[in-house]
FIKOLZA-1660 file (N, C-alpha, C; in steps of 0.1 Angstrom, whole numbers, plus 5000, padded with zeros to 4 digits):
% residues 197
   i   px   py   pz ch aa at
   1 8128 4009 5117  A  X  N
   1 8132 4022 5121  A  X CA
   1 8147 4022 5125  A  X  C
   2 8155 4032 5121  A  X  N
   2 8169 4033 5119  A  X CA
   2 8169 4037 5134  A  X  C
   3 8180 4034 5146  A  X  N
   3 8184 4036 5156  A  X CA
   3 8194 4046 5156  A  X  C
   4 8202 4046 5148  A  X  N
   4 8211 4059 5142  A  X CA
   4 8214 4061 5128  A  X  C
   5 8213 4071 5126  A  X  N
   5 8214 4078 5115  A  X CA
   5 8223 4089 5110  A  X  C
   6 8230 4088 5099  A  X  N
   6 8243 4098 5096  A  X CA
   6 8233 4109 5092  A  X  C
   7 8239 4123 5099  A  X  N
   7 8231 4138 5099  A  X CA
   7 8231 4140 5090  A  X  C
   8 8220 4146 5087  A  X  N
   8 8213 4155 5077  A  X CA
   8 8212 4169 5078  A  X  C
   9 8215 4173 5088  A  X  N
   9 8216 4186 5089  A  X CA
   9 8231 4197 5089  A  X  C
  10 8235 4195 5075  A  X  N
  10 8250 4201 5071  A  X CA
  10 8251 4215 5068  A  X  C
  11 8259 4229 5070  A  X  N
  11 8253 4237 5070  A  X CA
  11 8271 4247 5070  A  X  C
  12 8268 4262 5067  A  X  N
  12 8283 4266 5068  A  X CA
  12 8281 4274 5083  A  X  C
  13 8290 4273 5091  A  X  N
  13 8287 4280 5104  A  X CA
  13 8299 4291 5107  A  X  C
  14 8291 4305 5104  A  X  N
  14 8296 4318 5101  A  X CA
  14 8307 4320 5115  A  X  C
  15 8303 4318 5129  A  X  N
  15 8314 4318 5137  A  X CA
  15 8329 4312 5133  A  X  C
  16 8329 4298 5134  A  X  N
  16 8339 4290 5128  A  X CA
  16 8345 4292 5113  A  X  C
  17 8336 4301 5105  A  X  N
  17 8339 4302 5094  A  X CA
  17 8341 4286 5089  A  X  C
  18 8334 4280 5089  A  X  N
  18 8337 4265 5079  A  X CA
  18 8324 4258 5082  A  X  C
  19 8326 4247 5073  A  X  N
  19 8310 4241 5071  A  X CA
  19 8311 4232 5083  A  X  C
  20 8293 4227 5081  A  X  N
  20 8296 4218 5099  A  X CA
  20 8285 4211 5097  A  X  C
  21 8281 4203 5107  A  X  N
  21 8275 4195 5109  A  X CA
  21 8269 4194 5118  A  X  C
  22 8254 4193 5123  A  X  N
  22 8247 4195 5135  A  X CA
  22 8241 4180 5137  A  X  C
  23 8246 4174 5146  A  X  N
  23 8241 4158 5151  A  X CA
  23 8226 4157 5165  A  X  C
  24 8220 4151 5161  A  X  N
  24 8206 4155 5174  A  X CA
  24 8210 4135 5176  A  X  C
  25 8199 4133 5186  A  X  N
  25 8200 4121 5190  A  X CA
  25 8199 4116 5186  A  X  C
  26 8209 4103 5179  A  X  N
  26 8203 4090 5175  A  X CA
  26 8213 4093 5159  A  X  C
  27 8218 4103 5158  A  X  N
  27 8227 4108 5149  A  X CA
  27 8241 4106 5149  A  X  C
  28 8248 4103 5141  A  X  N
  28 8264 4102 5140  A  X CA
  28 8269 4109 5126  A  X  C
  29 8281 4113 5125  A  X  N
  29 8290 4122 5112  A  X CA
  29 8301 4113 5112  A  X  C
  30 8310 4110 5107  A  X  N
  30 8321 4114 5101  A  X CA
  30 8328 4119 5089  A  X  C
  31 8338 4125 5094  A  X  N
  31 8346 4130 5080  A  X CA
  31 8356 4130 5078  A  X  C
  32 8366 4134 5064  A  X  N
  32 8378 4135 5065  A  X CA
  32 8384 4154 5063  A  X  C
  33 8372 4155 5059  A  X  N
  33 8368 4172 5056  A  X CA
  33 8375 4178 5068  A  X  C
  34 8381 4192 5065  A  X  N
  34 8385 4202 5078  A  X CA
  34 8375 4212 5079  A  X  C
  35 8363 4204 5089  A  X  N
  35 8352 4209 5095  A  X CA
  35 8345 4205 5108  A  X  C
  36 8337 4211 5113  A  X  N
  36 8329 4212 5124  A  X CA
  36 8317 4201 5127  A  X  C
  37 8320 4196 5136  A  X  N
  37 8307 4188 5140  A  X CA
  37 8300 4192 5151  A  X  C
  38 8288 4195 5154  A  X  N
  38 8278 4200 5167  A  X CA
  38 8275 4194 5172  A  X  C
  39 8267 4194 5185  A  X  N
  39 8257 4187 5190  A  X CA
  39 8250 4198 5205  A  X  C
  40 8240 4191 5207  A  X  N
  40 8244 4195 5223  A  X CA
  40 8235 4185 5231  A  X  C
  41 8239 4186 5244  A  X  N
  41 8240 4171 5253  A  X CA
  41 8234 4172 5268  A  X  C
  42 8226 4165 5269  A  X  N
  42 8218 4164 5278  A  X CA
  42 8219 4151 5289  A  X  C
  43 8213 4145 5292  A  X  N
  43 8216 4130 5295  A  X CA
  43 8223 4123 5287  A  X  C
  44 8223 4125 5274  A  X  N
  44 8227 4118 5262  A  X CA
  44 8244 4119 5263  A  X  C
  45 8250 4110 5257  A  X  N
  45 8266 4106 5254  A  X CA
  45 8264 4104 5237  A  X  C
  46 8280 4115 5240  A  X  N
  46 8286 4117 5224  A  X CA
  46 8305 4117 5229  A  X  C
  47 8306 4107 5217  A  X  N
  47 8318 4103 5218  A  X CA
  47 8322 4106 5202  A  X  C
  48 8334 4117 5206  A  X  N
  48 8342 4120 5197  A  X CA
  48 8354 4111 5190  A  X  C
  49 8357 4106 5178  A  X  N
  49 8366 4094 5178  A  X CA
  49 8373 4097 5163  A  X  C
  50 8383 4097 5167  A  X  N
  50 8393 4099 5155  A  X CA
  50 8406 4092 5153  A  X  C
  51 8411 4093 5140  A  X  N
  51 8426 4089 5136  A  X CA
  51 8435 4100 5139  A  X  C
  52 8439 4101 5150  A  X  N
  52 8448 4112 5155  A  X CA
  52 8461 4111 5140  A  X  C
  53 8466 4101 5132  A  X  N
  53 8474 4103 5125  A  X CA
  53 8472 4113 5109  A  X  C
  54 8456 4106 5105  A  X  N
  54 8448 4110 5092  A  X CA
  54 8440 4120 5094  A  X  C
  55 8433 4122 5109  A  X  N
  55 8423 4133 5113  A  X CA
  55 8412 4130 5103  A  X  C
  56 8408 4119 5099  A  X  N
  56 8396 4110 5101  A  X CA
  56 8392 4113 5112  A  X  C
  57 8377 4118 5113  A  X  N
  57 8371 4113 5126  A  X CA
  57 8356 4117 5128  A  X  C
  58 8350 4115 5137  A  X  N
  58 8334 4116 5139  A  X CA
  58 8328 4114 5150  A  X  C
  59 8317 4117 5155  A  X  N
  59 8309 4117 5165  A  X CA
  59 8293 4114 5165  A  X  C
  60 8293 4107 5173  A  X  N
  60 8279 4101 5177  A  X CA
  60 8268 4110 5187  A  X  C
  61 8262 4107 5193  A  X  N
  61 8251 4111 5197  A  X CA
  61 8242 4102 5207  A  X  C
  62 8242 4099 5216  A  X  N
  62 8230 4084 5218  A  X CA
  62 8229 4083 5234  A  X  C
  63 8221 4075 5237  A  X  N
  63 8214 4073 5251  A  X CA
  63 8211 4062 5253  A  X  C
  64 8212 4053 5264  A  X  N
  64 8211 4040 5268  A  X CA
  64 8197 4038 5269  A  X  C
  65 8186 4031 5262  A  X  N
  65 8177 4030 5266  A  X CA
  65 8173 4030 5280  A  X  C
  66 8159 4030 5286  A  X  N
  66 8158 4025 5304  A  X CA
  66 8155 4011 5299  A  X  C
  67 8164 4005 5305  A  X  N
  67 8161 3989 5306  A  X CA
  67 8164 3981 5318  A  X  C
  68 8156 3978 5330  A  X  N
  68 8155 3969 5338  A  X CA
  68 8168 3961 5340  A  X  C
  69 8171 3956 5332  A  X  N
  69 8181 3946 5331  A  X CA
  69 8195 3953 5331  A  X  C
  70 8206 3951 5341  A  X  N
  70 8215 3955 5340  A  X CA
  70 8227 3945 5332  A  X  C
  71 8226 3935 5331  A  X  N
  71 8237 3928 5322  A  X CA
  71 8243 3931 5314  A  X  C
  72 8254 3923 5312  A  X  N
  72 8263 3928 5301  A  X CA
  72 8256 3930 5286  A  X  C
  73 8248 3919 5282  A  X  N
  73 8239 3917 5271  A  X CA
  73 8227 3921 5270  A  X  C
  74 8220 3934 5282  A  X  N
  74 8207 3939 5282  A  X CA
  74 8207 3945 5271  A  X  C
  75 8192 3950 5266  A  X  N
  75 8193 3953 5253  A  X CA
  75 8197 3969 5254  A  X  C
  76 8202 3974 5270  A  X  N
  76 8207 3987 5268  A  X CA
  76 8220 3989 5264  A  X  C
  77 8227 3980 5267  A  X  N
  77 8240 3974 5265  A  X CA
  77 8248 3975 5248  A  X  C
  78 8236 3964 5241  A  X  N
  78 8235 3961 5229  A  X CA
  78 8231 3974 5222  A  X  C
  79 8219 3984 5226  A  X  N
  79 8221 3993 5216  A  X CA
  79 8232 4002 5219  A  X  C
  80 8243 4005 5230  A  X  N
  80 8243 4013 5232  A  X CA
  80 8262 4010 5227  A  X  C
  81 8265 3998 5223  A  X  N
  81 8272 3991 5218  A  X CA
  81 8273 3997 5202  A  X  C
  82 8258 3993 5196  A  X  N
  82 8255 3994 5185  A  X CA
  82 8255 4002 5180  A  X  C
  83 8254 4019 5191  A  X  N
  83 8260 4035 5183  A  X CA
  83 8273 4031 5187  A  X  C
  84 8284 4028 5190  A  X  N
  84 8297 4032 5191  A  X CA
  84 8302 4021 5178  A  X  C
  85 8296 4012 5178  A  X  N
  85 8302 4004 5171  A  X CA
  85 8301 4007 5153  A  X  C
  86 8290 4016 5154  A  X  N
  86 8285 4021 5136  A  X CA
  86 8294 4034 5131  A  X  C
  87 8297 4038 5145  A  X  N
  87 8303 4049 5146  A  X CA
  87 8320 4049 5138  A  X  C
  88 8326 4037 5149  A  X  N
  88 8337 4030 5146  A  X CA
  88 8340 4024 5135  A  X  C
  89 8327 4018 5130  A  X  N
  89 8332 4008 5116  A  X CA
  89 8332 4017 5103  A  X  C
  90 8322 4027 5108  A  X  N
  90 8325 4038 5092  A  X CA
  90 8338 4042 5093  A  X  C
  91 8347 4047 5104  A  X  N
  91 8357 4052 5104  A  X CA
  91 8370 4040 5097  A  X  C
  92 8368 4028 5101  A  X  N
  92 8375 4020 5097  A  X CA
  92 8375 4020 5082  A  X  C
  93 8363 4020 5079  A  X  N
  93 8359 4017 5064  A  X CA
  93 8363 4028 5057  A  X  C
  94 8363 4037 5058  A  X  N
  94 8370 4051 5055  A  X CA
  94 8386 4051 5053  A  X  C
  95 8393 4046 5062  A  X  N
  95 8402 4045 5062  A  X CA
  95 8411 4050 5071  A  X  C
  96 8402 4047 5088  A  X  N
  96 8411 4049 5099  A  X CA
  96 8419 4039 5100  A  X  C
  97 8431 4040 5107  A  X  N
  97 8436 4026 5118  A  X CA
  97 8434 4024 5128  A  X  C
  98 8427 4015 5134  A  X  N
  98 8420 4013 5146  A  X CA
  98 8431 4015 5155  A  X  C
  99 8445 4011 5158  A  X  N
  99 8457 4015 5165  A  X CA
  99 8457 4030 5167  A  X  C
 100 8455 4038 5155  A  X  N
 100 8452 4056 5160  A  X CA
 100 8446 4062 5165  A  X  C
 101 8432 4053 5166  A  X  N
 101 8417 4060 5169  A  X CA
 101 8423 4064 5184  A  X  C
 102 8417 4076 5189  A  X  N
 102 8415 4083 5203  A  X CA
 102 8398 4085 5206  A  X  C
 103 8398 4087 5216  A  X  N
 103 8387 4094 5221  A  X CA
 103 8384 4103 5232  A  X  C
 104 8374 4113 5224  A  X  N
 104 8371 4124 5231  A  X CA
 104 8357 4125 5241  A  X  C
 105 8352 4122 5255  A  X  N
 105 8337 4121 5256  A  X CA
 105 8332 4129 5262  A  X  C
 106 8320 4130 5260  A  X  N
 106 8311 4139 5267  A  X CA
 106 8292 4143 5273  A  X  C
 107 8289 4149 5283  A  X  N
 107 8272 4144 5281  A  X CA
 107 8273 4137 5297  A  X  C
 108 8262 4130 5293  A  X  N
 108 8260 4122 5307  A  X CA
 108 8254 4134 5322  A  X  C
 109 8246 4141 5313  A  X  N
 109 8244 4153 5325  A  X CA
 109 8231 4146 5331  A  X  C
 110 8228 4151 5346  A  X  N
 110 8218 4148 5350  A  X CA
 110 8204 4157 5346  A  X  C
 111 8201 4159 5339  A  X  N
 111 8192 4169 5333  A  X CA
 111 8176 4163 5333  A  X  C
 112 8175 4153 5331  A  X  N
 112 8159 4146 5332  A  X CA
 112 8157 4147 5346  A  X  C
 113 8150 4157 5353  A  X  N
 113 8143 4149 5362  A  X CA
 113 8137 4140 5369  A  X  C
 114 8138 4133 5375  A  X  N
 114 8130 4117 5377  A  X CA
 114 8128 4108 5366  A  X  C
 115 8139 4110 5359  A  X  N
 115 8138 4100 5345  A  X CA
 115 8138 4084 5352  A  X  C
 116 8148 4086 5357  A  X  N
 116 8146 4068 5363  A  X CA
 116 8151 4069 5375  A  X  C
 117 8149 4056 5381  A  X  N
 117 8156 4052 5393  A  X CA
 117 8168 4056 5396  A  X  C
 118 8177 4056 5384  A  X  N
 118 8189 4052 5386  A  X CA
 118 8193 4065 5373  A  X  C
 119 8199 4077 5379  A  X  N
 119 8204 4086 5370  A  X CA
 119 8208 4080 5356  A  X  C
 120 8203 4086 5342  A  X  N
 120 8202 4076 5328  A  X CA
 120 8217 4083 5328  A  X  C
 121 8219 4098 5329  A  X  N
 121 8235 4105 5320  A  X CA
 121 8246 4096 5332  A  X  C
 122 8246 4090 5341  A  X  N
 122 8256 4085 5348  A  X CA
 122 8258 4070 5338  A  X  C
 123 8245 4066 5335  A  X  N
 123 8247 4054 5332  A  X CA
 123 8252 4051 5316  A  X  C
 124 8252 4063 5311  A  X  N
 124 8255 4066 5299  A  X CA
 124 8267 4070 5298  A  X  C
 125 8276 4080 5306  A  X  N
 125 8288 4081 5310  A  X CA
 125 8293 4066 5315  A  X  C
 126 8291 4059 5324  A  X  N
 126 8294 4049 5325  A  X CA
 126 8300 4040 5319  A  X  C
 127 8287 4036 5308  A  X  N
 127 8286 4028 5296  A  X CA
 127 8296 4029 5283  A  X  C
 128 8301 4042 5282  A  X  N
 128 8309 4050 5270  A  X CA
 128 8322 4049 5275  A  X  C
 129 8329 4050 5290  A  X  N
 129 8341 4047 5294  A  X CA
 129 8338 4036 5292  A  X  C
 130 8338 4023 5299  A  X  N
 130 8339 4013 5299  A  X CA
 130 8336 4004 5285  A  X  C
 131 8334 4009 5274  A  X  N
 131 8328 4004 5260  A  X CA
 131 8347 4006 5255  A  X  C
 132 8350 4020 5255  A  X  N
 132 8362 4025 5247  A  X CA
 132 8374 4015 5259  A  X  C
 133 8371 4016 5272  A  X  N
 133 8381 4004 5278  A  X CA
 133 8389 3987 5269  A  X  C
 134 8370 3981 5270  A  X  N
 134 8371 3970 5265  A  X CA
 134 8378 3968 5253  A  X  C
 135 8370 3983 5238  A  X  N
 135 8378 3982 5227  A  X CA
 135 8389 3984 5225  A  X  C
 136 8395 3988 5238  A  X  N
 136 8413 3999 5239  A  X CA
 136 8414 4010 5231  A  X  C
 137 8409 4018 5232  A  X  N
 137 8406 4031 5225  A  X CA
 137 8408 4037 5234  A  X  C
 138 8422 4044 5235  A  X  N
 138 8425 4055 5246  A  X CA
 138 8412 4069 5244  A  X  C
 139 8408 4075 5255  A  X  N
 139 8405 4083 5259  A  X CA
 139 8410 4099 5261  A  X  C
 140 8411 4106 5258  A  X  N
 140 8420 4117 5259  A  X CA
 140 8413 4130 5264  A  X  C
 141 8405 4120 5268  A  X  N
 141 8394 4134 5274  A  X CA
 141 8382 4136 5275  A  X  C
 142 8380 4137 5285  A  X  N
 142 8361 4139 5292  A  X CA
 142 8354 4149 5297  A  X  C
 143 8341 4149 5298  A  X  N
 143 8333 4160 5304  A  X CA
 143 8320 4153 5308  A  X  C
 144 8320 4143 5313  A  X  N
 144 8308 4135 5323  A  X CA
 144 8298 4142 5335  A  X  C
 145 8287 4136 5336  A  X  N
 145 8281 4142 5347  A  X CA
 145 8279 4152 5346  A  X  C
 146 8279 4156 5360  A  X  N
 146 8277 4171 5362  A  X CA
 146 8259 4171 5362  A  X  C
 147 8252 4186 5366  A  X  N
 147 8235 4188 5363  A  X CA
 147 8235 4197 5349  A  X  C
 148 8246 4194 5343  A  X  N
 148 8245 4210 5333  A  X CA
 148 8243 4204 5319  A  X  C
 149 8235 4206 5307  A  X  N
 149 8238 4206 5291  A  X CA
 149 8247 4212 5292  A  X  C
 150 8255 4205 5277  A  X  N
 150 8265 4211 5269  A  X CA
 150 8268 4211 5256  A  X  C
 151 8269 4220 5252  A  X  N
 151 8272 4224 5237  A  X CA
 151 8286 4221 5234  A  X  C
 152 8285 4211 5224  A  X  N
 152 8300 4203 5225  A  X CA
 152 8303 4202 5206  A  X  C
 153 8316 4212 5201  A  X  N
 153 8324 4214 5193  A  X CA
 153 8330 4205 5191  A  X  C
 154 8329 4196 5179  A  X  N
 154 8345 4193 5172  A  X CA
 154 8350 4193 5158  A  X  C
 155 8364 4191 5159  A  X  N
 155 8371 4194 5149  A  X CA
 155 8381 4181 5150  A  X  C
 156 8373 4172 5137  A  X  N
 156 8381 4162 5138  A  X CA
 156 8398 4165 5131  A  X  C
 157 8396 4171 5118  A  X  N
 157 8408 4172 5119  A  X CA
 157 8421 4175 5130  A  X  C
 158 8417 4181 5135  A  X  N
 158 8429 4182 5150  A  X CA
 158 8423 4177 5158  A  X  C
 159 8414 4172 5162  A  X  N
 159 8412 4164 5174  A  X CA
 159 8409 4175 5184  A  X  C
 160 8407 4190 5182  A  X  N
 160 8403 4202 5191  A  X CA
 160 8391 4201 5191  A  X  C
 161 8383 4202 5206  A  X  N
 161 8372 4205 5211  A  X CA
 161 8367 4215 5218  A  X  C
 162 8358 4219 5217  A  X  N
 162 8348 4228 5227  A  X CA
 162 8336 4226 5233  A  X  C
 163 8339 4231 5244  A  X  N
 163 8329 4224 5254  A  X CA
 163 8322 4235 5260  A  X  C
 164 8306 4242 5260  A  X  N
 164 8302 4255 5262  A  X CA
 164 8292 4246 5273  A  X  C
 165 8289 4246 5288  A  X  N
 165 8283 4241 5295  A  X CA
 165 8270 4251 5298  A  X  C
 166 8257 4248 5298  A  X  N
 166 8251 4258 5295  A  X CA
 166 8242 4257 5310  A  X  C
 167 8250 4267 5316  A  X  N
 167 8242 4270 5326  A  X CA
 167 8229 4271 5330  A  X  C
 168 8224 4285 5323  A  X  N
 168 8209 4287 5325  A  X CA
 168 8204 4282 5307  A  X  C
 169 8193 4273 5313  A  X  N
 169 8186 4270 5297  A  X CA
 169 8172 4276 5301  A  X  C
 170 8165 4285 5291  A  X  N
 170 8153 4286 5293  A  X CA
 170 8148 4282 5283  A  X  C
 171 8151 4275 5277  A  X  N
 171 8147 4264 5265  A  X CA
 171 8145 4249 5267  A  X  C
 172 8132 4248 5268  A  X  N
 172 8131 4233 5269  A  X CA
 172 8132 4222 5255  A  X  C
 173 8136 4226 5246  A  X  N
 173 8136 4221 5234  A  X CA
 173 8150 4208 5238  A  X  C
 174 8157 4211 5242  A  X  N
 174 8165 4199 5248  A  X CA
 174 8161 4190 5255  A  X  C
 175 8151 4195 5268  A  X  N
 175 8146 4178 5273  A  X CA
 175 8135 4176 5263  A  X  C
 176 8127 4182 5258  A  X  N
 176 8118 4174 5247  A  X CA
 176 8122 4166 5238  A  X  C
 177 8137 4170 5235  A  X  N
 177 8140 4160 5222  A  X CA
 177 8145 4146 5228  A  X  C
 178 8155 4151 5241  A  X  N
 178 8158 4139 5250  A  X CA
 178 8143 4128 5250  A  X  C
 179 8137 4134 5252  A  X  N
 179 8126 4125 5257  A  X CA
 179 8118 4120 5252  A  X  C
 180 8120 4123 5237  A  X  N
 180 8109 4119 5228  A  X CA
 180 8120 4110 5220  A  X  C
 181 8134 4107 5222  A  X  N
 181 8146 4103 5215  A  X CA
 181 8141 4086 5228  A  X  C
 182 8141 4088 5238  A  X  N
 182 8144 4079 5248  A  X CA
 182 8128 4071 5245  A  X  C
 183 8118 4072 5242  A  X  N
 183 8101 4066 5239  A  X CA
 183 8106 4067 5229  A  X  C
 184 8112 4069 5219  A  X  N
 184 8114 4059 5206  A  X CA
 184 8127 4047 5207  A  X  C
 185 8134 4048 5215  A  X  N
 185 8142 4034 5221  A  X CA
 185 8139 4024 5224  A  X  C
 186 8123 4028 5236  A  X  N
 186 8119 4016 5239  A  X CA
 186 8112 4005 5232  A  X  C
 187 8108 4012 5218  A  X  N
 187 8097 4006 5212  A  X CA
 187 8106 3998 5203  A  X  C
 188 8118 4005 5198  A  X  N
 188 8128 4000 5187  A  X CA
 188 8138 3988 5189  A  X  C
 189 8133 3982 5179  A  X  N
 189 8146 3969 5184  A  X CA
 189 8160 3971 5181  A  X  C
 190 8167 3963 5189  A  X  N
 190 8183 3965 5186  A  X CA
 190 8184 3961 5171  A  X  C
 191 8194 3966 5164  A  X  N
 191 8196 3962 5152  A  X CA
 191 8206 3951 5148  A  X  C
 192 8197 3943 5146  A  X  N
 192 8210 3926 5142  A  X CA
 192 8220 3920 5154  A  X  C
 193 8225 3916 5148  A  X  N
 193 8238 3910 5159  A  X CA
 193 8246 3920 5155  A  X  C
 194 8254 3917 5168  A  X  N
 194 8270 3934 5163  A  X CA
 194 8277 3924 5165  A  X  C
 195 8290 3929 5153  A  X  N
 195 8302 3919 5151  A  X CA
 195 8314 3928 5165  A  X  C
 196 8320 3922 5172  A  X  N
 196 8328 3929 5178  A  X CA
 196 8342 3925 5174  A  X  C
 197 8352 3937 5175  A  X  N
 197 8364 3934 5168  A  X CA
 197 8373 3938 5177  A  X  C
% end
């Protein structure tokens, strides 16, 4: 079972007028195309990442498994390593420069109720700062925490975002997917060694 997966769901989106991309959990895009990538975000962390010089760029999708173990090498760590880093190497392989890449983050809402001991979107915000630290991938901007989903726009070509925080949901179709994304984590193994660069 694939841990992430480049989206499948491509589409033209009549607001924006341009074609786009809709990312769910466990999903990543990139492109060089001047278009739209979606998502929306719950506990889960999506990190926007581009060549601010080529406007190459793309976004992920993902959630730290619950794992007991807080170490640097728990296997929440490792998969959570493993979306940023698949994310990253397509862009390279494309033909970013890793010296260009920025990043844009977002997510990490407290939205699961009694999901764990320990709030999962803090740990997930957490985990996403401190991942782009280590790789030196400036940051240029966040929308962490908080109790709210968000419906989160980008446009890699410019590096412009939108961030729609959705107050009232009377749609549970968000924590369902959250939660049925997080019981397929635990069952899934990390994938291989990750090369770090």
């Amino acid at each position: 079972m694939d841990l992430e997966q480049f989206a499948t769901n491509v589409y033209y989106d009549r607001t924006f007028d341009c074609e786009a991309a809709k990312i769910l959990p466990g999903e990543y895009y990139f492109t060089n195309k001047d278009m739209l990538i979606v998502t929306v975000l719950g506990s889960c962390v999506s990190a926007c990442i581009r060549d601010r010089t080529t406007g190459l760029g793309g976004m992920n999708h993902f959630m730290l498994p619950d794992g007991g173990d807080a170490g640097p090498v728990s296997a929440s760590a490792r998969y959570g390593t493993y979306a940023m880093e698949i994310l990253i190497n397509d862009l390279l392989k494309a033909g970013a420069r890793r010296d260009n890449l920025e990043a844009k983050v977002f997510g990490g809402g407290a939205v699961l109720k009694g999901f764990t001991a320990i709030n999962v979107g803090e740990r997930n915000a957490a985990f996403v700062l401190n991942f782009l630290k280590v790789e030196r991938i400036k940051v240029v901007a966040e929308d962490l925490n908080d109790i709210y989903p968000r419906k989160v726009y980008f446009f890699p070509r410019t590096g412009k975002v939108l961030v729609k925080k959705l107050m009232q949901s009377h749609n549970d179709t968000l924590v369902k997917r959250e939660i049925e994304y997080a019981s397929r984590l635990k069952v899934a193994p990390v994938a291989g060694e990750i090369d770090l660069f």
